[in-house]
Structures are given as structure tokens and as C-alpha cells.
VOMILO-237948 format. One line per 10 residues: number of its first residue (from 1); their letters; for each residue x, y, z of C-alpha. Coordinates in Angstrom, 2 decimals, m for minus. Layout:
N
NUM) a) X,Y,Z  ...
***
This chain:
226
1) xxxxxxxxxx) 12.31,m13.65,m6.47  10.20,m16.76,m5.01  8.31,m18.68,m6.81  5.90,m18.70,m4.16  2.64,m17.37,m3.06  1.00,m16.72,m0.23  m2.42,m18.62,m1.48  m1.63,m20.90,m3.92  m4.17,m21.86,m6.23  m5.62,m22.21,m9.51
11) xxxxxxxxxx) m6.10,m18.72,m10.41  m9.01,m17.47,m12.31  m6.57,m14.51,m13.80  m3.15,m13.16,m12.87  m2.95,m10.81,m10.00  m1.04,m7.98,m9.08  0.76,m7.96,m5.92  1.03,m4.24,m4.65  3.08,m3.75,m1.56  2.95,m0.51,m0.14
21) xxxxxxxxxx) 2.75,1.21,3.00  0.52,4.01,3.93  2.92,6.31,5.72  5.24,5.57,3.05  6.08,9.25,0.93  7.10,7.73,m2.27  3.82,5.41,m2.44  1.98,8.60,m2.04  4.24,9.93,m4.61  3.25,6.44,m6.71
31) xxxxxxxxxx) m0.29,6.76,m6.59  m1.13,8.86,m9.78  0.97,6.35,m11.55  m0.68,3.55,m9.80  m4.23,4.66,m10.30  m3.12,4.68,m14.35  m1.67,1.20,m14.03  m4.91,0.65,m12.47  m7.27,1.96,m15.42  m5.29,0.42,m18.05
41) xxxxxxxxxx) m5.80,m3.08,m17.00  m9.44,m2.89,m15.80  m10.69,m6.07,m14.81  m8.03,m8.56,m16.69  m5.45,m8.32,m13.18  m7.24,m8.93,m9.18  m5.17,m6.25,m7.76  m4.09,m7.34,m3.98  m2.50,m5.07,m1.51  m0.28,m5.67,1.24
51) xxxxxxxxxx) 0.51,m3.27,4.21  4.81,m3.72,3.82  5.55,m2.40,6.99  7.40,1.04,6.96  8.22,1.56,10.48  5.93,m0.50,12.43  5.86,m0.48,16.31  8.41,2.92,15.96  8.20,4.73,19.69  10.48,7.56,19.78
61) xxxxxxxxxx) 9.41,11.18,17.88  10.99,11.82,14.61  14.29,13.86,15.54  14.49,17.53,13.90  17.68,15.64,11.66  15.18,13.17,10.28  12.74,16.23,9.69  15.08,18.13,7.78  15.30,14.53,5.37  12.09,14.44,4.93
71) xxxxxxxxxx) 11.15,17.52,4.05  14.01,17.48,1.31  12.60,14.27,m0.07  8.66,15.47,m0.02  9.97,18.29,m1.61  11.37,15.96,m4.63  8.71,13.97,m4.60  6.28,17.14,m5.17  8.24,18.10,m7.90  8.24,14.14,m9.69
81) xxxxxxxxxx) 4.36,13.42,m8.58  2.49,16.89,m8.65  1.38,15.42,m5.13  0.36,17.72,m2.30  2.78,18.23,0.29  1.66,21.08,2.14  0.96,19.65,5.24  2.72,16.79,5.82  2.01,15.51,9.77  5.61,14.05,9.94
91) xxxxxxxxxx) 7.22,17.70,9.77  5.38,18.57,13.16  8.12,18.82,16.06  7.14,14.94,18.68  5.11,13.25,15.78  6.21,9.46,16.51  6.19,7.61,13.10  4.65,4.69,13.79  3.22,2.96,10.99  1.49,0.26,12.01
101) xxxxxxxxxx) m1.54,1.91,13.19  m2.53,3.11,9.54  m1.45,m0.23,7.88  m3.99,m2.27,10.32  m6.31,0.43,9.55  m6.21,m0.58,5.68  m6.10,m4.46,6.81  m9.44,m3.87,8.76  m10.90,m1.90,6.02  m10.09,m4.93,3.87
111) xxxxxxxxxx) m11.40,m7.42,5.87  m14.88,m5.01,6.40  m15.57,m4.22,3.01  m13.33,m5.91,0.55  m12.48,m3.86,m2.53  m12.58,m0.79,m0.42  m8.91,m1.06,1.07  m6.99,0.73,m1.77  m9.12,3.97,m2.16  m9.09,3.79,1.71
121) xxxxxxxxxx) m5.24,3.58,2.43  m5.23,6.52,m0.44  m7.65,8.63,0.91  m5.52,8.48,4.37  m2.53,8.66,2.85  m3.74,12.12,1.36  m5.04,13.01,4.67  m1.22,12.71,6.06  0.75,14.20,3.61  m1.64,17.30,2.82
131) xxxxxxxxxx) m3.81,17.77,5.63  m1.32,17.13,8.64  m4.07,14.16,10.49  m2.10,11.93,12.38  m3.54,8.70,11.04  m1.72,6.89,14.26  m4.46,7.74,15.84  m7.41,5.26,15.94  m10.56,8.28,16.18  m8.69,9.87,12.87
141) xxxxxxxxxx) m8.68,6.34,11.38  m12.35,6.01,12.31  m13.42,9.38,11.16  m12.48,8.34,7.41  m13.80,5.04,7.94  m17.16,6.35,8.42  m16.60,7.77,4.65  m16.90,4.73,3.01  m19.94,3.20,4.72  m18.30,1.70,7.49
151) xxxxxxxxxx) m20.00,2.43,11.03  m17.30,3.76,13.83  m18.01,0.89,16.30  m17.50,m1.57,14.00  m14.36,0.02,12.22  m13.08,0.31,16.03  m13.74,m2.98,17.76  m12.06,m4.91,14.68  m9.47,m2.35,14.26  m8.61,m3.10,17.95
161) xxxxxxxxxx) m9.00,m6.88,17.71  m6.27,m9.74,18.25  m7.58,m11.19,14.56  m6.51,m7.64,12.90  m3.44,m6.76,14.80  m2.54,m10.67,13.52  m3.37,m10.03,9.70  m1.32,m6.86,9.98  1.33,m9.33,11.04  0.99,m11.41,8.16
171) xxxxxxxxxx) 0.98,m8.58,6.14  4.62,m7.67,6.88  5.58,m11.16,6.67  4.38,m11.96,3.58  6.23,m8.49,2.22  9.73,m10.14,4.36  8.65,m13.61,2.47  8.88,m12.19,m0.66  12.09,m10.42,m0.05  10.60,m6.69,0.03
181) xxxxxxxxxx) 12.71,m4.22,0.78  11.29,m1.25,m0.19  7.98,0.47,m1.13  6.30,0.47,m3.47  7.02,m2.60,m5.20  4.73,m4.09,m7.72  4.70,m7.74,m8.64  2.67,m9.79,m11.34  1.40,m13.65,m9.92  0.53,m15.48,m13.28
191) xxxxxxxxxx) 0.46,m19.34,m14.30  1.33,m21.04,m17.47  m0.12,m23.17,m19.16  0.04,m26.24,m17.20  m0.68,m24.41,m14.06  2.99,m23.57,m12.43  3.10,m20.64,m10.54  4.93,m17.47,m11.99  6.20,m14.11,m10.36  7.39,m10.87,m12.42
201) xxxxxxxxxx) 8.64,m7.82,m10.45  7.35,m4.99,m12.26  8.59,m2.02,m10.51  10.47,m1.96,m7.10  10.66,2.21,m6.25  8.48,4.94,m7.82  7.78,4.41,m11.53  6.03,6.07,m14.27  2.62,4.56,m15.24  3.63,3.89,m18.74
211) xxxxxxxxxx) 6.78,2.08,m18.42  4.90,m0.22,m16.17  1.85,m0.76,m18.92  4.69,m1.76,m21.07  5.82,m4.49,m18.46  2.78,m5.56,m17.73  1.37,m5.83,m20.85  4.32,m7.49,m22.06  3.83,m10.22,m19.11  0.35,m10.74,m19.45
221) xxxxxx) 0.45,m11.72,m23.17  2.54,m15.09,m21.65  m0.72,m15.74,m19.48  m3.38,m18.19,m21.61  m6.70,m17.29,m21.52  m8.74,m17.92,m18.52
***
């Protein structure tokens, strides 16, 4: 993996680099196991996420061959996760599966009210997988936008700006920079001692939360103390 990261600095503590994409079923899967990770480290890691880029800029509907795929993997995924899969908007006969839509929607939320993006990208993630919204759709996007204290017009004019369709860019390039190749992928940014810049991949698929405690906790006992 590179040794390099996309804002080099002197870090305060280590971070955790979660790539992930919204539309992505085995990072809805993930999220249980994620949302463990999560509690276990409380405030010792700055958790950063990055929109990967699933199928970004996709035009053509999902063809019934496809449909038949994924509704054999959500199926596994259930079974692994305990996640809810009755609904899934990708099933439904002309759904195009673009996913760039949902990942600028988590880069505006992000750039609105930071610290909000996570919950936000799982709350729509939910919202596709067991509900059936089609979260390529800008009003849907809005809608649960509005539930976390973000007024419409403002989710909408920088969800439709230049300066977010850009970030969402550098989003997916910093995921290609880093040699991401699938979702989710978890890696751990930490320095040593005299300041050199460290990255640990942690988990590249779905994982359980524990194994990934183990990692971490492993990794973070290299980091000095802040």
C-alpha cells in the first residue's frame, strides 16, 4: 500500500480511512460491524470516509441477469449481517445503478455539517436496501437531508454545485490513489515516533467487528501518545 496520504500532516491521533460506497451491498452488510469498530475506539481514531466509487456515471438499467446476482448475493449477505433486505430498489425491473448521485450526496452532507456524513450515507443506505427509495434521485436525497438539520435549498444548491460534483471526484481518486479495489476497505493512517507517515490495511471486504478490534488495537499500541 502507499505510504501516502491525501493531507499530510502532523496528526493529532491516527485516523481511520473508511472507503465505502453507499450503493455498495456488502458495506451495508458491514455496517453493524462498523458501528462496533466504531464504539470500541471512541475518540482515540478521527474516522474519515471516502465515497469509493461503485458504479459512478452508470446509464443503462440493471439487466434482469444482473438482478438475478444480486438478489443471490443480498440474500447472503442477509443471512451474514442480519441486515434488511426486503426492499432492495436495485431488484425493480429499469432501476439504472448509478452511484454517484448518493456518494455526492454524502460528500455534500460532509462538507454541510461535518461529522454528520457517516450516519447520513447509513441512514440512505438503509433507505435503499429496505425501503426500495431510489437515492439517485436528488428530492429523495433531500428528503433525508432535511433529517439531520439540513434545510432542502441548501442541501440542493450545493448538492448540484461544480465544488461538490469536484470533491466527489476527488473522492474516487483518492480511493484509485490508494489502490482500492473494492468496498469496504478499512485503513489505519498513524505516525511514529519521529513523525513518518504509516498505513495499515485493516480489512479489505466484509469483516467481523472483532477481528478488526484485534487489528486495530494491535496497530494502535505502535502509535506514541499524542
Amino acid at each position: 500500500m502507499a505510504s501516502e496520504h491525501p493531507a499530510a500532516q502532523v496528526l493529532a491521533r491516527p485516523r481511520l480511512l473508511y472507503f465505502a460506497d453507499t450503493m455498495c451491498s456488502w458495506c451495508y452488510g458491514f455496517a453493524p460491524e462498523m458501528n462496533a469498530v466504531l464504539a470500541a475506539l471512541g475518540d482515540r481514531v478521527e474516522m474519515l470516509l471516502f465515497s469509493g466509487g461503485l458504479r459512478p456515471f452508470t446509464t443503462e438499467p440493471v439487466a434482469d441477469k444482473m438482478r438475478g446476482f444480486f438478489a443471490e448475493t443480498y440474500a447472503r449477505i442477509a443471512d451474514l449481517s442480519g441486515q434488511d433486505f426486503t426492499g432492495p430498489r436495485s431488484l425493480m425491473p429499469g432501476f439504472i445503478y448509478d452511484t454517484e448521485p448518493a456518494s455526492r450526496a454524502v460528500v455534500t452532507v460532509r462538507a454541510l455539517v461535518p461529522g454528520k456524513a457517516y450516519p447520513f450515507m447509513l441512514a440512505i443506505q438503509r433507505a435503499f436496501y429496505s425501503a426500495g427509495a431510489d437515492i439517485t434521485k436528488a428530492d429523495v436525497l433531500a428528503d433525508h437531508a432535511e433529517t439531520f438539520g439540513i434545510a432542502r435549498d441548501a442541501f440542493l444548491s450545493s448538492f448540484d454545485s461544480e465544488e461538490m460534483r469536484q470533491a466527489t471526484l476527488a473522492d474516487f481518486q483518492v480511493a484509485q490513489r490508494f489502490g482500492i479495489d473494492g468496498f469496504p476497505t478499512l485503513v489505519l493512517h498513524r505516525q511514529d515516533a519521529g513523525g513518518k507517515d504509516e498505513l495499515i490495511l485493516l480489512g479489505k471486504g466484509y469483516s467481523e467487528a472483532a477481528a478488526l478490534i484485534e487489528r486495530l488495537e494491535a496497530a494502535l499500541a505502535g502509535v506514541p501518545a499524542a
